[in-house]
C-alpha positions in Angstrom: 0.0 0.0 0.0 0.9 3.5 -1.0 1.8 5.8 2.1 -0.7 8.4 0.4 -3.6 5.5 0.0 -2.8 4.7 3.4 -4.0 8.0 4.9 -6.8 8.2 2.8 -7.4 5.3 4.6 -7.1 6.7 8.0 -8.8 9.8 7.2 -11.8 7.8 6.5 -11.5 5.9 9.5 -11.4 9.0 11.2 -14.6 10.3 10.0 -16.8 7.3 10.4 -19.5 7.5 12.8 -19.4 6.2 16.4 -23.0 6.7 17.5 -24.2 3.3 18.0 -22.4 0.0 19.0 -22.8 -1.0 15.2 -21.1 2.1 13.9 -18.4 1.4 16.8 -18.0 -2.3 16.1 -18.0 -1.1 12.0 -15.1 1.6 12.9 -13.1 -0.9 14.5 -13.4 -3.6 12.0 -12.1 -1.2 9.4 -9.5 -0.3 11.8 -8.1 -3.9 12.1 -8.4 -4.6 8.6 -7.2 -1.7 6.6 -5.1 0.9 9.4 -3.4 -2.1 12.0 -1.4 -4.0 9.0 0.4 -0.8 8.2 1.0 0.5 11.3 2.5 -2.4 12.8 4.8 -3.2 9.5 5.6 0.6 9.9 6.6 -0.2 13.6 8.4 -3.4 12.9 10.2 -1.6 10.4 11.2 1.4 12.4 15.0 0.5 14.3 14.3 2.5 17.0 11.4 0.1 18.1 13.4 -2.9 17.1 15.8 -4.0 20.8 19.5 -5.3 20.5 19.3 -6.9 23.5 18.1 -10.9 23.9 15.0 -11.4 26.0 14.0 -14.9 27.5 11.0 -13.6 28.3 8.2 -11.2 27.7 5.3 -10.5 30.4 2.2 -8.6 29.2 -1.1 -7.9 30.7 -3.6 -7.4 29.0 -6.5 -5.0 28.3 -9.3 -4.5 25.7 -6.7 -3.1 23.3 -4.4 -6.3 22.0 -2.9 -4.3 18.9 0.5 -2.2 21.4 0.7 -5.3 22.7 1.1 -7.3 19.4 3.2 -4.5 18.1 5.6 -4.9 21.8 5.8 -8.6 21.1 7.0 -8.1 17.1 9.6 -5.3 17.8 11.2 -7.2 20.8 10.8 -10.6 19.6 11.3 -12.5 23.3 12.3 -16.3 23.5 8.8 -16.7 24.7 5.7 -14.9 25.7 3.4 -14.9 28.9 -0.1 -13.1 28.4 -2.1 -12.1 31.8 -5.5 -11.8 30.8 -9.1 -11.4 32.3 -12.5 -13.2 31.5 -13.4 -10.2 29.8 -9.9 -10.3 27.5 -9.4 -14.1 27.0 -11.5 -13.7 23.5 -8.2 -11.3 22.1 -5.8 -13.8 23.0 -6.2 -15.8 19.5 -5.6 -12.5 17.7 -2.6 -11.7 19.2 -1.2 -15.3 18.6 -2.5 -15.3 15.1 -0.8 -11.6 14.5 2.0 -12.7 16.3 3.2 -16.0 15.4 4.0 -17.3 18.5 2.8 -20.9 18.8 1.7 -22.5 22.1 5.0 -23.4 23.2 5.9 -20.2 23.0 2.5 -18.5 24.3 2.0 -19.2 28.0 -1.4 -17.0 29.0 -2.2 -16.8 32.9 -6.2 -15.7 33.7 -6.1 -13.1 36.7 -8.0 -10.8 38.8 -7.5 -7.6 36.9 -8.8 -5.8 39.9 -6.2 -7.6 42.0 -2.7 -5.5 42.2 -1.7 -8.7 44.0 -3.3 -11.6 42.0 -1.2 -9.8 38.8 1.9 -9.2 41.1 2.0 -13.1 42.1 0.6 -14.5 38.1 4.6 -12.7 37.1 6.2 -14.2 40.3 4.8 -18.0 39.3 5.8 -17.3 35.6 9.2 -16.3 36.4 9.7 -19.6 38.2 7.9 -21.6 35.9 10.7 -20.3 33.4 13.5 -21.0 35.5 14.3 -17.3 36.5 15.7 -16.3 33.4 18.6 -13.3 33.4 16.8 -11.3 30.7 13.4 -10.9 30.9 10.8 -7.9 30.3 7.3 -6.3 31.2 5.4 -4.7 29.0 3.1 -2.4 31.2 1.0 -0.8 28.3 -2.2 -2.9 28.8 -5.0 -3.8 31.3 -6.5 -1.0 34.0 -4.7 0.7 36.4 -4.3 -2.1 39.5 -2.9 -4.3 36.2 -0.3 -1.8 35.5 0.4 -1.5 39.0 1.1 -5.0 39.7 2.7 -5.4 36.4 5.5 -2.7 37.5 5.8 -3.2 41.3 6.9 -7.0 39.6 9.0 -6.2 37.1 11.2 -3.7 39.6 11.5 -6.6 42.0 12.7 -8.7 39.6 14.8 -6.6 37.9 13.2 -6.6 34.3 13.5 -4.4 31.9 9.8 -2.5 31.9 8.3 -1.2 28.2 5.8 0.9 27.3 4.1 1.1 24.0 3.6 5.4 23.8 2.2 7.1 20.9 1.7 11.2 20.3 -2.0 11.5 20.4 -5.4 9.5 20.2 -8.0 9.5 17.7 -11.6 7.9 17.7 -9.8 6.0 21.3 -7.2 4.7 19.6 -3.6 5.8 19.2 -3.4 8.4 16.3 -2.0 5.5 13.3 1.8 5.6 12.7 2.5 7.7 16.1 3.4 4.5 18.0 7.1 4.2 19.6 8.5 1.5 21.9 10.0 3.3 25.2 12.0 1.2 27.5 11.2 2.9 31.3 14.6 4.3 33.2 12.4 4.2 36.5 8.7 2.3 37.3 7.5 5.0 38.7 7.0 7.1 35.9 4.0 4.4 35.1 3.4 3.7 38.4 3.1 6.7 39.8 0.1 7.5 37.9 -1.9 4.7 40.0 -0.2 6.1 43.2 -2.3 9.6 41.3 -5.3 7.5 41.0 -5.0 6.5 44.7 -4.6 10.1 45.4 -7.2 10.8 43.5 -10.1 8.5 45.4 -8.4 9.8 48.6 -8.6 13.2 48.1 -12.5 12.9 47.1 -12.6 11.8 49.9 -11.8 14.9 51.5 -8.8 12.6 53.1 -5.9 15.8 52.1 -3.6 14.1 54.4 -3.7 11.1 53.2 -3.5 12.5 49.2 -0.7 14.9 50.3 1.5 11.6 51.8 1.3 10.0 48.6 1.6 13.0 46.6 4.8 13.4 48.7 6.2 9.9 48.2 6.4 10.2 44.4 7.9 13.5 44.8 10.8 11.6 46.4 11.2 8.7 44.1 10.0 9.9 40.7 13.6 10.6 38.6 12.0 12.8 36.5 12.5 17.2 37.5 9.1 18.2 36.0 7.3 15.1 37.8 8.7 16.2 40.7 7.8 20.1 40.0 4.0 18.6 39.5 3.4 16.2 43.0 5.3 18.9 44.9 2.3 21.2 43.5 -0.3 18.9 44.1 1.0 18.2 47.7 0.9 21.8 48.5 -2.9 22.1 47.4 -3.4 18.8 49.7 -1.8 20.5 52.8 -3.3 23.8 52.1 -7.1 22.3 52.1 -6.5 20.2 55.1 -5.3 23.0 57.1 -8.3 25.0 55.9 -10.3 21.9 56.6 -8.6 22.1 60.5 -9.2 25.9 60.2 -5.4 26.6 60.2 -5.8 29.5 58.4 -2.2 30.8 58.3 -1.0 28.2 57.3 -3.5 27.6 54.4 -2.8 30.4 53.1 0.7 29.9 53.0 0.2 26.8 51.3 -1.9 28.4 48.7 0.7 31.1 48.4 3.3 28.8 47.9 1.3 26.8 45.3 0.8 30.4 43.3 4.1 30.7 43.6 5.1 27.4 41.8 2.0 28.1 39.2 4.0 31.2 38.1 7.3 29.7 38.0 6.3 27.1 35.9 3.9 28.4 33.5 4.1 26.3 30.7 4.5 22.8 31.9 2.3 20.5 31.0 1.7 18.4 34.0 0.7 21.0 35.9 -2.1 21.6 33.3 -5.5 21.5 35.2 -3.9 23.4 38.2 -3.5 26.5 35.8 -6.6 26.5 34.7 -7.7 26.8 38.0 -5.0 29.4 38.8 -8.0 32.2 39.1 -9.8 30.4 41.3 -7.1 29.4 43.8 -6.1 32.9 43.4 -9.8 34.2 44.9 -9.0 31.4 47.5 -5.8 33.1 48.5 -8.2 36.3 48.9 -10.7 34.9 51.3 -8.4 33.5 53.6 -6.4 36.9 53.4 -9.7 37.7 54.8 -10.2 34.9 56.9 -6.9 35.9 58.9 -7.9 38.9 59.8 -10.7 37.6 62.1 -8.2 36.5 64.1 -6.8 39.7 64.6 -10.6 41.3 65.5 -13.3 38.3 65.7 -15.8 40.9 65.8 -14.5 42.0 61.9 -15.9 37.9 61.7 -19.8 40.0 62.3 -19.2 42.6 59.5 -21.2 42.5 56.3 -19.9 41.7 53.5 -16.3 40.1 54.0 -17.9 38.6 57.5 -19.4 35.8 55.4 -16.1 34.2 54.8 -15.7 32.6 58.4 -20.1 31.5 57.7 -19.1 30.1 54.0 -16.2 28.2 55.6 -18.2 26.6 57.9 -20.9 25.8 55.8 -18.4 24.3 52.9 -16.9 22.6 55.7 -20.0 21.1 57.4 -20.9 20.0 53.7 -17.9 18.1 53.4 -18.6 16.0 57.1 -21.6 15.2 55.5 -20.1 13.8 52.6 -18.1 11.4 54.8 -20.9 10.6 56.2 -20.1 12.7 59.7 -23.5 13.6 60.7 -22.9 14.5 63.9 -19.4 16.7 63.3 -21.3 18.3 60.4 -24.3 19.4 62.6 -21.9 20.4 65.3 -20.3 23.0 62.6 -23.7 24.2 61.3 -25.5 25.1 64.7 -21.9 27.4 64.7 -23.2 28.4 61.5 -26.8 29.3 63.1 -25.1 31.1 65.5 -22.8 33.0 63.8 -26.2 34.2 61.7 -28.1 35.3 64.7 -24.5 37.1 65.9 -24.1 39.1 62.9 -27.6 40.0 62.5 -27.5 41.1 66.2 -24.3 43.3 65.4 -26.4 45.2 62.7 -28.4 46.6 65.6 -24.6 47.5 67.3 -25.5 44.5 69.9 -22.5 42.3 70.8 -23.5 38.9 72.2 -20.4 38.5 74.4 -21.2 41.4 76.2 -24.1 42.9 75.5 -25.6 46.7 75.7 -29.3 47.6 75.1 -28.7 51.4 76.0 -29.9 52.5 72.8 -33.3 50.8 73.0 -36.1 51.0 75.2 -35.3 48.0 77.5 -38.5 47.6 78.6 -40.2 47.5 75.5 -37.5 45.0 73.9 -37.9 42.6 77.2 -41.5 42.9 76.9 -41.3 41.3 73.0 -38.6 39.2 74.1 -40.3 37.3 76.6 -43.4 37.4 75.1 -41.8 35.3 72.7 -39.8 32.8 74.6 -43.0 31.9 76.7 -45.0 31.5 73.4 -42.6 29.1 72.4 -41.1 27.1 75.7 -44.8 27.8 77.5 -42.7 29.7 80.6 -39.5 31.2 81.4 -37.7 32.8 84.2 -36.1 35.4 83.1 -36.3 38.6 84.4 -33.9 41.0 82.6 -32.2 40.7 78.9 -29.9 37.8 77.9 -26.3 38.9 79.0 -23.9 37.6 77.1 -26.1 35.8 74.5 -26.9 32.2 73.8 -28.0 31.1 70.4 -32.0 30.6 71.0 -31.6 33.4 73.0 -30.2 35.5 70.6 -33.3 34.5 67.9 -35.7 35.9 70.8 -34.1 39.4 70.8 -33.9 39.4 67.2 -37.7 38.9 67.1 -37.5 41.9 69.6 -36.1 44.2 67.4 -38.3 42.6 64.5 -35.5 41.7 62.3 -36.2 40.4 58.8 -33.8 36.6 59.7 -37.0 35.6 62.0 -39.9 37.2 59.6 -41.7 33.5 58.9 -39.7 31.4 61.6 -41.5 28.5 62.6 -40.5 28.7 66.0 -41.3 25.4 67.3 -40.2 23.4 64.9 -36.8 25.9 65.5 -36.6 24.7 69.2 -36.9 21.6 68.1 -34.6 21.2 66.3 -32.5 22.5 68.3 -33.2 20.7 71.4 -32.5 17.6 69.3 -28.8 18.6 68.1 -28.5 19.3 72.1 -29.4 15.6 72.7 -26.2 14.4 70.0 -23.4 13.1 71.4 -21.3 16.0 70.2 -23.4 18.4 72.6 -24.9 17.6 75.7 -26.4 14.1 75.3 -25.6 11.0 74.1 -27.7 10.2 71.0 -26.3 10.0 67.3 -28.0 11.9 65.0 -30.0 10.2 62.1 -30.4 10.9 58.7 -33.9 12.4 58.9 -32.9 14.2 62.3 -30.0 15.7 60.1 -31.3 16.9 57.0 -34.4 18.0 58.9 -31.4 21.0 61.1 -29.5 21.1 58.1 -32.7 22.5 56.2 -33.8 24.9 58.5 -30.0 26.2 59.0 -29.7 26.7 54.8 -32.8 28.2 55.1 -31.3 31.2 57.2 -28.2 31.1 56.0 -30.0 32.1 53.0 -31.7 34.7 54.4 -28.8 36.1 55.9 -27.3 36.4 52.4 -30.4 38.1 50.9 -30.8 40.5 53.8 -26.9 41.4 53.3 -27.2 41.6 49.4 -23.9 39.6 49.5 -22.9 37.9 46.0 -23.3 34.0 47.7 -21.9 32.6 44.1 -19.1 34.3 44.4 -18.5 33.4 48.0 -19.4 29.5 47.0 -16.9 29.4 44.4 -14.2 30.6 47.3 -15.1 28.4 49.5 -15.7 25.2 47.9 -12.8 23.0 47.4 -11.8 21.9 44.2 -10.1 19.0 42.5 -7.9 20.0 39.6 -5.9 16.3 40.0 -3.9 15.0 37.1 
């Protein structure tokens, strides 16, 4: 075949539809019949994928793509083969003998657990012995999901093989772009196997587990040979610390972590691994700004009260209680939103110049506001014993004196189903009682706190998407 009839060829490959699964099975039908011959005499033929050296033996797992691994087989040509394959793969293992050549002697196939890191670790072990631990023998890591890979590589380094990879410049229609493929023989595992340590990392760090993503994030820094691989989990790990101490409410060093990660972003504008954290350079920029804003508070809490830049320290909490939830923490995440109540009913209460740690009612008539205040407590707790004004302020308390001063953040309370509410987060094991707090019990207080928190924003005119996208964590991960 003509090079220029060959990319015909490919062009029309490229432009065939992949709608349904017939168009899909039709598109890679055309692709094994007229595309896969040439590219693999193309391979065969090119001396930089052919290997001096002598191998006894040639390990492969395999995926649901047999054609790198037929062209890793044909360019290093090993005394024999082993093929790790799944019940989903054992269909494709005819194909690659057939393309191949290698007869059953030759062919020694192994079924596994391809969701077993182990199970593919220990099939390579038991081959090796089987073959009378040969001096020279390979693994090709190119095929077969991620724990495949894994197991394929954490082998071969323990053995000592020589580890391949079957790389090409681009994909098209999920295949590699035809006549882009190349042969690259691996100085160190871990630049394969560090990208399922990043998968691990990955889960982890959904997980809202920083710590956990920023100790393997760490570990590759440390053995990965490559500069700019090292450039990338160093930036990664400082996003990881910089969340979890946000997550802890370390805000100092949060922001220092977020600085630093800046920092690298601007350095090292143009490389490629660091890709997804650029494009979220603005973001982690406005991050930087809120907990700028955040530190402050600990200069002045009472700047925590002030409207607008006040409802950092509420969206933190609230992005923080969200992510307890996730993890299923009920009780830790109802513990940060009654703060969150709080906090509402403090900085509505500071619009009227009222201070819940020590309050003054000098500017009001006292008796008219104690009148409307208790008024209201004995409407909803049938009694009370008070006798003056709250001093300082509790949180139910603090709802009573905004009714007081008739403050829109109680206009359409239901008040008992407030108390409650409230009495029942009081009962959790994280308060004063020792009850765990259900999943109706939960989203039942986590309603009616969203509900003013709501409010709050509306009443201040504060932009709450703006705030959200500060405060919500993000996952730019490789």
């Amino acid at each position: 075949m003509e090079e220029s009839e060959f990319y015909e060829l490919v062009e029309k490959w490229k432009n065939m539809e992949y709608n349904s699964a017939a168009e899909k099975a039709d598109a890679s039908k055309f692709y094994d019949e007229h595309i896969f011959p040439y590219v693999k005499k193309a391979f065969i033929n090119d001396e930089k994928n052919l290997q001096p050296k002598k191998y006894d033996g040639l390990i492969l797992p395999l995926g649901y793509s047999p054609e790198p691994l037929i062209l890793s087989i044909l360019a290093i040509k090993p005394d024999r083969v082993g093929l790790l394959y799944t019940p989903e793969t054992e269909k494709l293992l005819s194909r690659i003998q057939d393309e191949t050549q290698y007869g059953f002697d030759k062919l020694h196939k192994r079924k596994i657990d391809g969701s077993s890191t182990v199970d593919v670790y220990e099939a390579i072990m038991t081959l090796y012995d089987e073959w009378k631990r040969p001096e020279n023998i390979a693994v090709d890591i190119t095929g077969g999901k991620k724990s495949m890979v894994g197991g394929a590589a954490m082998a071969g380094a323990a053995l000592g093989a020589d580890i391949f990879y079957v790389d090409n410049k681009k994909f098209t229609q999920g295949k590699p772009e035809p006549c882009t493929e190349f042969l690259s023989l691996l100085d160190n595992p871990y630049t394969v196997f560090g990208n399922l340590e990043v998968e691990k990392a990955r889960d982890i760090y959904n997980r809202h587990d920083y710590t956990g993503a920023q100790r393997i994030f760490n570990q590759l820094e440390k053995e990965v040979g490559d500069p700019n691989q090292t450039v990338v989990y160093n930036a990664y790990g400082s996003l990881c610390a910089a969340y979890e101490a946000w997550d802890n409410l370390d805000i100092g060093k949060a922001r220092n972590y977020i600085t630093q990660l800046l920092e690298i972003l601007e350095q090292y504008s143009r490389l490629t691994g660091l890709s997804q954290l650029h494009l979220a350079q603005d973001h982690l920029k406005q991050q930087e700004i809120a907990l700028e804003c955040l530190l402050t508070f600990l200069k002045d809490q009472d700047l925590a009260l002030e409207s607008p830049n006040g409802f950092h320290f509420a969206f933190t909490l609230y992005h923080n209680a969200l992510r307890r939830e996730s993890q299923g923490k009920r009780d830790i995440a109802c513990l940060i939103l009654y703060r969150l109540l709080e906090w509402i009913g403090q900085q509505r209460l500071n619009t009227h110049e009222i201070k819940t740690r020590k309050p003054d009612y000098s500017n009001f008539d006292e008796e008219e506001l104690f009148h409307k205040y208790i008024n209201k407590q004995k409407e909803v707790y049938k009694d009370s014993d008070r006798s003056k004004l709250p001093s300082p302020i509790g949180l139910i308390d603090g709802y009573f004196v905004l009714h007081a001063l008739n403050d829109e953040i109680v206009k359409d309370l239901e008040w008992d189903k407030f108390r409650s509410q409230i009495e029942a987060r009081n009962q959790s094991i994280y308060a004063h009682g020792m009850k765990m707090i259900d999943g109706n019990s939960f989203k039942a207080f986590k309603s009616t706190v969203v509900e003013q928190f709501k409010k709050a924003q509306v009443i201040a005119e504060i932009n709450a998407d703006e705030f959200n996208k500060q405060h919500k964590f993000i996952a730019p991960l490789p």
